[in-house]
C-alpha positions as CSV (number, residue, x, y, z in Angstrom):
1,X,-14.0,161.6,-98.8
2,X,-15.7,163.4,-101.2
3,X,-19.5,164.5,-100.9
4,X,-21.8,162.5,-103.7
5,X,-22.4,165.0,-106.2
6,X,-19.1,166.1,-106.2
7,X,-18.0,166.1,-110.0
8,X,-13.6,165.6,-108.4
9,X,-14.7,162.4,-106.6
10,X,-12.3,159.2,-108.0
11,X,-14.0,157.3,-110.3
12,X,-14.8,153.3,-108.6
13,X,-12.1,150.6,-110.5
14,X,-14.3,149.6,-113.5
15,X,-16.2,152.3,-114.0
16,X,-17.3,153.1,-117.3
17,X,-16.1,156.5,-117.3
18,X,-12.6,155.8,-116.1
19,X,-10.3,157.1,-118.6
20,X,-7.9,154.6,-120.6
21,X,-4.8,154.6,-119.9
22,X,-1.5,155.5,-121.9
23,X,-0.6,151.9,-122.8
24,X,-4.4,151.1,-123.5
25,X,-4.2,154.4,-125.9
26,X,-0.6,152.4,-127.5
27,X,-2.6,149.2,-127.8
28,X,-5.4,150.6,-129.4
29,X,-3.2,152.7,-132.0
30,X,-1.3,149.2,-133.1
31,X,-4.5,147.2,-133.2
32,X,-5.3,150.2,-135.6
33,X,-2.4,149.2,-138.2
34,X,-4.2,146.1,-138.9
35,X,-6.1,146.7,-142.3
36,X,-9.9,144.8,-142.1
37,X,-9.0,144.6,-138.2
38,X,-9.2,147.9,-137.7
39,X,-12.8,148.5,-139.3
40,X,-14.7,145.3,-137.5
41,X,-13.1,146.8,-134.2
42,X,-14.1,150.5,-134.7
43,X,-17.3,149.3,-135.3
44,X,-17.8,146.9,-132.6
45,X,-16.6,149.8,-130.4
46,X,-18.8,152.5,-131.9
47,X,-21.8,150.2,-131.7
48,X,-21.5,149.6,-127.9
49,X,-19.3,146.9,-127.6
50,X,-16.8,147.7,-125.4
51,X,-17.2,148.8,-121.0
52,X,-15.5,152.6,-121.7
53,X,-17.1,155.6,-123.1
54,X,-14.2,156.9,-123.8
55,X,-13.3,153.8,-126.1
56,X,-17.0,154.5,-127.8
57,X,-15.9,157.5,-128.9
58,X,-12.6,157.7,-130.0
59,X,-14.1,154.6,-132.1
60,X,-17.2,156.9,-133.5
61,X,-14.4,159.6,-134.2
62,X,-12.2,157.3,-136.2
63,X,-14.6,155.9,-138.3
64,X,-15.9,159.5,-139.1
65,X,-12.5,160.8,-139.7
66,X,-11.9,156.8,-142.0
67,X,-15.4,158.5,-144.0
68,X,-14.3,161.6,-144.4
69,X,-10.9,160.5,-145.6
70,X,-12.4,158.0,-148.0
71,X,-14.8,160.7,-149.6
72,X,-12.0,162.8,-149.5
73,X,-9.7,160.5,-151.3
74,X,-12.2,159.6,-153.9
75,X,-13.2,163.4,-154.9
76,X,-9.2,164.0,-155.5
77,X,-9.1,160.7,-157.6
78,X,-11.9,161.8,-159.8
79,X,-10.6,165.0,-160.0
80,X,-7.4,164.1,-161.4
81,X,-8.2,161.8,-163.2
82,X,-10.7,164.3,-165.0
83,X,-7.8,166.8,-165.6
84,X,-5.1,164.7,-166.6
85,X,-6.7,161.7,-168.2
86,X,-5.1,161.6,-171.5
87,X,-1.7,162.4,-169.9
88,X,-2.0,159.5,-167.5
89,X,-3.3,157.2,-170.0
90,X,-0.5,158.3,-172.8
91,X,2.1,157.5,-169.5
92,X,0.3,154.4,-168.2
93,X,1.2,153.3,-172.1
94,X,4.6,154.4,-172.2
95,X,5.6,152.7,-169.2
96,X,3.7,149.1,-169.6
97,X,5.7,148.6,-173.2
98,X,8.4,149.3,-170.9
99,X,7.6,147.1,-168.2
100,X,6.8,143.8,-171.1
């Protein structure tokens, strides 16, 4: 038995800071495929919802990384869309009288 303070003593079943485990790593990954699913989950998590710290944060992660991404994403659209506007629009044209 380990002493009390001892930072190597097993963690008591239902801890909070018991780690997940593999296949609750692969559940959470595929509930993460799921488009508004994913978003109202990561927040729920993030916000305290769920018994695992480690859940908490891998939740507060994602939706940083989802932010960054979306900034990210939006900066490149305006971006190219500044620097090849007229070519776009001129292709956007070419192709709908195609498309009719």
């Amino acid at each position: 038995m380990a002493p009390a303070g001892d930072p190597n003593a097993p963690l008591p079943p239902g801890s909070k800071y018991e780690p997940i485990t593999t296949g609750g790593y692969i559940g959470i990954f595929l509930l993460m495929l799921l488009p508004l699913i994913n978003l109202i989950l990561l927040i729920i998590w993030a916000c305290g919802g769920c018994q695992k710290v480690n859940k908490a944060n891998f939740a507060r992660a994602m939706l940083i990384m989802m932010i960054i991404g979306s900034v990210l994403s939006l900066l490149m659209f305006f971006a190219v869309r500044m620097l090849f506007g007229s070519e776009i629009d001129s292709l956007m044209e070419a192709f709908g009288d195609l498309l009719k």
